[in-house]
Phi, psi and omega in degrees: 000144181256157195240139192203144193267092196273132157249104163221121190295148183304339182187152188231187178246096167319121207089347188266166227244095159250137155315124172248148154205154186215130170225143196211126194307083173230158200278323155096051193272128142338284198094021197237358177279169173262151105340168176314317205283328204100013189264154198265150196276076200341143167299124163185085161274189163269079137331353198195109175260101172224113176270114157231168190242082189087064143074021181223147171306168158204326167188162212229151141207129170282117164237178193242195154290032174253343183273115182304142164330143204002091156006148160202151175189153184237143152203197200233162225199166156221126193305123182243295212201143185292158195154156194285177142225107171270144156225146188227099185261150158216168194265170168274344167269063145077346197288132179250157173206142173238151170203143170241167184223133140268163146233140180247130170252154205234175159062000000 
């Protein structure tokens, strides 16, 4: 299971533009290294990312093997209403993982 990191302030302004971040331990194997043995190391990156906020999407990302061991990635939101943001990822082995931030929005 992977492990993840959120950054979201703690309280917003209702209408304001706030920054997310999530960074998250995975190992991101290519698949294109060898093993000890010679053998090729499976391809098993987080392909599929999605952060929603009060149960509605706000942002998805498909990623590939260009994206380096644990991921970190950001983007900007609008403070509607208090309440969590989860994200939820998977792997190319089947494997998921979730982690959440609350925020309280004010005004």
């Amino acid at each position: 299971m992977s492990l993840a990191r959120i950054q979201v302030p703690p309280s917003a302004k209702r209408g304001e533009v706030i920054e997310v971040r999530i960074a998250i331990q995975h190992a991101m194997e290519a698949g294109f290294r060898y093993d000890n043995n010679g053998r090729t190391i499976p391809k098993n990156v987080i392909n599929t990312l999605v952060a929603r906020y009060n149960g509605t999407e706000v942002f998805r990302a498909e990623l590939g093997s260009g994206i380096s061991a644990n991921p970190y990635l950001q983007f900007f939101m609008t403070a509607e209403a208090s309440g969590d943001i989860e994200f939820s990822w998977v792997d190319d082995a089947g494997e998921r993982g979730s982690e959440r931030a609350a925020i309280v929005v004010v005004g």
